[in-house]
N, C-alpha and C positions, 0 to 999 in steps of 0.2 A: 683718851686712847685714840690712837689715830688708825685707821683702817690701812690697808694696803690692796693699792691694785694689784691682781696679778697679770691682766690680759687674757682671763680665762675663765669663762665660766666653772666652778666645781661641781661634778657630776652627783647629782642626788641616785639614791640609793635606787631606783626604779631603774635609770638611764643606767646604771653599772651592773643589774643582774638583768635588764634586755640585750646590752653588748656580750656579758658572756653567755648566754641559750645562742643569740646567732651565731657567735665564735665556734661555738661547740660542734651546732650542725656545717658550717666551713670546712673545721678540722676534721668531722666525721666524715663529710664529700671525699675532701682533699686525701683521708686517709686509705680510702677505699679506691681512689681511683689509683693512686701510688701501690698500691697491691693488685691490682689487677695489670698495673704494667709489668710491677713484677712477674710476675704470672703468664703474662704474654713473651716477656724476656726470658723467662726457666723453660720457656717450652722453647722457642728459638736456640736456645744455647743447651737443649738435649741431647742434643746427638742421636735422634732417635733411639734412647734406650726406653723400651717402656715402663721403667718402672718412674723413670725422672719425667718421662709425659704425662704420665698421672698424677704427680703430687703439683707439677704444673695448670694441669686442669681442675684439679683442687681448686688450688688460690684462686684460679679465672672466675670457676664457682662461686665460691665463698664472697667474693667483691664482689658480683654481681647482686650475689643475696644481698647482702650489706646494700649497696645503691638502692635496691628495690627497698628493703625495711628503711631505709634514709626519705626517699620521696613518699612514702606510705604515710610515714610519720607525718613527717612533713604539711604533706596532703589533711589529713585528718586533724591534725592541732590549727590551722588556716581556716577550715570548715567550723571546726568549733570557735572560735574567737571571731570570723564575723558570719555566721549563718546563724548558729545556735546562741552564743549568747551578745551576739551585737555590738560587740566590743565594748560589752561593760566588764567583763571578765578578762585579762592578757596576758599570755605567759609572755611574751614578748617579741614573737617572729614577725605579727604584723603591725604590732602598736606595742607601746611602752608597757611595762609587766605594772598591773598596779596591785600596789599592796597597801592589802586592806588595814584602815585603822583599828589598832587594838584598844584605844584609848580614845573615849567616849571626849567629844568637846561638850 
């Protein structure tokens, strides 16, 4: 049986669920700041009626909260992976997620 190059390493199972946790918190960024533009945009384009400035200041709100829970998280899963357990434990934001052997060598 003859092997084949492909010109690429194939990603083990560790490297594929560390890309998607940072995917996720990007998307999550990416999601909230795209909502708060919107949000700056509904108020821009109110017309000063008050009822459309308020569900404007809503979304401004609501994305704001969302960034803050995003860097919270953020913050607190970093602390734990190298303060607390030194990075013998990873979900994957600052090291590779390691998952634990179920099967005794």
């Amino acid at each position: 049986m003859q092997l084949i190059n492909l010109g690429f390493a194939v990603p083990t199972l560790s490297q594929l669920l560390t890309f998607l946790v940072r995917f996720f918190f990007v998307l999550a960024g990416l999601g909230a700041l795209l909502f708060l533009l919107w949000g700056a945009f509904s108020w821009v384009t109110s017309g000063g009626a008050k009822e459309n400035v308020e569900k404007a200041r809503d979304k401004i709100q609501a994305a704001i909260i969302g960034l803050i829970l995003i860097v919270a998280v953020l913050a607190i899963m970093v602390t734990l992976e190298q303060v607390v357990f030194q990075q013998k434990i990873c979900v994957g934001l600052t090291c590779e997620i390691t998952v634990p052997n179920l099967i005794g060598q």
